[in-house]
C-alpha positions in Angstrom: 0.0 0.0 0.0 1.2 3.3 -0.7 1.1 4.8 2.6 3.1 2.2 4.5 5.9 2.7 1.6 5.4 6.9 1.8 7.5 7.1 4.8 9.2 5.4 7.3 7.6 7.2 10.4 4.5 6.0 11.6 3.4 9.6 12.8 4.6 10.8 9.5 2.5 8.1 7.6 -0.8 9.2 10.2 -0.2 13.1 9.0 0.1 12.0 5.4 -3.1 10.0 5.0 -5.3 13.0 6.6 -3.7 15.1 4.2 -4.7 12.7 1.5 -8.3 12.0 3.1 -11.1 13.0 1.3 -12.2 14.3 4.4 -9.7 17.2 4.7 -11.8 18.8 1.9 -14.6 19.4 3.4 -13.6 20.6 6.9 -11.0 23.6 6.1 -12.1 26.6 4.6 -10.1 29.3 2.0 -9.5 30.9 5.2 -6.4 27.8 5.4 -4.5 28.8 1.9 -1.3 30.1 2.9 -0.7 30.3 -1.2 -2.7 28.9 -4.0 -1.3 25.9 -5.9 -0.3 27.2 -9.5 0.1 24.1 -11.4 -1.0 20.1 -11.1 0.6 17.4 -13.0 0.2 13.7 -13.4 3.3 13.2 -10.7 1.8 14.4 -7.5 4.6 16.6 -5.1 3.1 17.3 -1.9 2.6 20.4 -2.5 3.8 23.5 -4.7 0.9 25.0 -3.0 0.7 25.7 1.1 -2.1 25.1 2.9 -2.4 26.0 6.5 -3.0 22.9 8.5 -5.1 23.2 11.8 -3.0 21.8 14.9 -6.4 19.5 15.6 -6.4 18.3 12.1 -7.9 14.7 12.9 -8.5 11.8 10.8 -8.8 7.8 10.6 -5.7 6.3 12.2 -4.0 4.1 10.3 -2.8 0.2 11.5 1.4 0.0 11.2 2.4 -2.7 8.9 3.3 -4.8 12.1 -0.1 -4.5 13.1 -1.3 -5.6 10.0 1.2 -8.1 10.3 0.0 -9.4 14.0 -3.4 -9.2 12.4 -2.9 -11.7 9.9 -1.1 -14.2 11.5 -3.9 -14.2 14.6 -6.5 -14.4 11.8 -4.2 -17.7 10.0 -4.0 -19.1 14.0 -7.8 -18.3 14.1 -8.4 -20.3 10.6 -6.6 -23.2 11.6 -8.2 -24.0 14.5 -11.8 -23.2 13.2 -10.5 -25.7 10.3 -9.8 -28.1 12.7 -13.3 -28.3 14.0 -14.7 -28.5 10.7 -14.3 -32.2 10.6 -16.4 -32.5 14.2 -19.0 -30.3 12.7 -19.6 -32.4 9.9 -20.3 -35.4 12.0 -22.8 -33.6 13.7 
């Protein structure tokens, strides 16, 4: 996923995906332009523009790719041992 590869900080990864929400759209105003962004091109640099973020910008939190990675191997534990069971089921 792009935003586990966009940085190696996970607070810096946090900041970058509520910049990148759709979310951050609809809560600031004009009032948050520091300068307007002059030109857009098909490779995205953050930014050319500046906008003003609020200090209590807040947005979905995002799960560390060791979470993710705890997450799936729980999940693989978890499908084992409901596989195991399966046959017991069956004979229900």
């Amino acid at each position: 996923m792009l935003i586990h590869s966009i940085s190696d900080q996970q607070s810096q990864k946090e900041l970058l995906n509520r910049i990148l929400a759709d979310d951050i759209t609809s809560h600031l105003t004009t009032d948050h332009i520091s300068a307007p962004v002059s030109r857009t091109e098909a490779l995205m640099k953050i930014f050319d523009g500046q906008i003003q973020l609020p200090e209590d910008l807040e947005g979905k939190s995002i799960e560390s790719v060791e979470d993710l990675k705890e997450q799936i191997n729980r999940l693989e534990k978890e499908k084992s041992h409901t596989e195991s069971l399966l046959p017991i089921a069956r004979d229900l």
